[in-house]
C-alpha positions in Angstrom: -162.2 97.9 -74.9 -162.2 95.1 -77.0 -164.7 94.3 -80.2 -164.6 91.3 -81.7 -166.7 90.6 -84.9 -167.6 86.9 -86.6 -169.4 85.6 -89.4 -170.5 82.6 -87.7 -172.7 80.6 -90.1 -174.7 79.1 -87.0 -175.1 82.5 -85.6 -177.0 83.7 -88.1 -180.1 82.0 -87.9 -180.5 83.3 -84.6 -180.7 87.3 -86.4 -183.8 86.7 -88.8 -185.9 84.1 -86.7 -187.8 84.6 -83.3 -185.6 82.1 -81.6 -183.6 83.5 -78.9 -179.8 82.6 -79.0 -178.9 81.4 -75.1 -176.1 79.9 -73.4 -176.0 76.1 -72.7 -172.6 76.0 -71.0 -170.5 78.0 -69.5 -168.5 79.1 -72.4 -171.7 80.8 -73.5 -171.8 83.0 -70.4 -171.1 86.0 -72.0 -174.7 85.7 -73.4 -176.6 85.9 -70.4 -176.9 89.7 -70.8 -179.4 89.1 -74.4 -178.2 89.3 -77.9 -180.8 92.0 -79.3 -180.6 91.9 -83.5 -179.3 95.3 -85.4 -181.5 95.4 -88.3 -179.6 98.0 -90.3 -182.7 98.4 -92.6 -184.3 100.0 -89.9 -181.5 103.1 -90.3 -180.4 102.9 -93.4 -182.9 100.8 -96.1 -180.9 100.8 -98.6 -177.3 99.3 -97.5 -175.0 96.4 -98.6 -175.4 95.0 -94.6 -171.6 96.4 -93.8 -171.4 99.3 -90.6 -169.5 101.7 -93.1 -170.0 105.2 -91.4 -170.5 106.2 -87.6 -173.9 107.2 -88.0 -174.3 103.1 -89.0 -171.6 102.2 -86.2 -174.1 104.4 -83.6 -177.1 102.7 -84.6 -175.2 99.4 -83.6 -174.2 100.6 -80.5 -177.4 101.4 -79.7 -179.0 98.3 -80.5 -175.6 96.7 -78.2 -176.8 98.5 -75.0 -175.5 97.2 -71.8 -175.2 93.9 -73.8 -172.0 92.2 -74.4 -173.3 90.5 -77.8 -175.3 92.0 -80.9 -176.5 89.7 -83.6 -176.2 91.6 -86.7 -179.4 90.5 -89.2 -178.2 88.5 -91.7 -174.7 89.2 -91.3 -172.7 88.0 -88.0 -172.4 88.8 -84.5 -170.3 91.6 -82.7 -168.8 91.2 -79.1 -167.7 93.8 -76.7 -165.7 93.6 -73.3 -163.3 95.6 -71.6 -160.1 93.6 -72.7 -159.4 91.3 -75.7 -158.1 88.3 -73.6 -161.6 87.8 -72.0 -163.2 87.5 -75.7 -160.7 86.5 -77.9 -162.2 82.8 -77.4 -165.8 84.3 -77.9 -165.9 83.8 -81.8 -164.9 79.6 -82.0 -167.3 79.2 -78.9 -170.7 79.6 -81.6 -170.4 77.6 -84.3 
């Protein structure tokens, strides 16, 4: 399995608004499946918006589903996939 994890300035917009972050191109692809937003205030309301501990890194994961992207609120992005050469483009694509 591979995670990849990016502080993409563009992404984060897409974590605190309503507007839905889609593909346009093919590149994008990987976001077919739906970016659903980990709002870590929801587990733990008092937190510096870092995954720190497993019970945080579950929560995520929850949030993640059968997705292949998570928009993190006000934070980033994480990516999963089942090997690092299928994502390791994943973080320059949204910029």
């Amino acid at each position: 399995m591979a995670v990849v994890h990016s502080h993409s300035p563009s992404v984060i917009p897409f974590g605190v608004t309503h507007t839905k972050l889609r593909p346009i191109y093919h590149m994008g692809s990987f976001l077919w499946s739906g970016t659903p937003v980990f709002e870590i205030r929801e587990v733990r309301p008092e937190n510096d918006l870092l995954v720190r501990d497993r019970p945080l890194g579950r929560a995520l994961a929850g949030t993640l589903g059968e997705c292949t992207c998570v928009l993190m609120r006000g934070h980033g992005m994480t990516v999963v996939a089942t090997a690092c050469l299928r994502r390791c483009s994943v973080p320059s694509t949204p910029r």
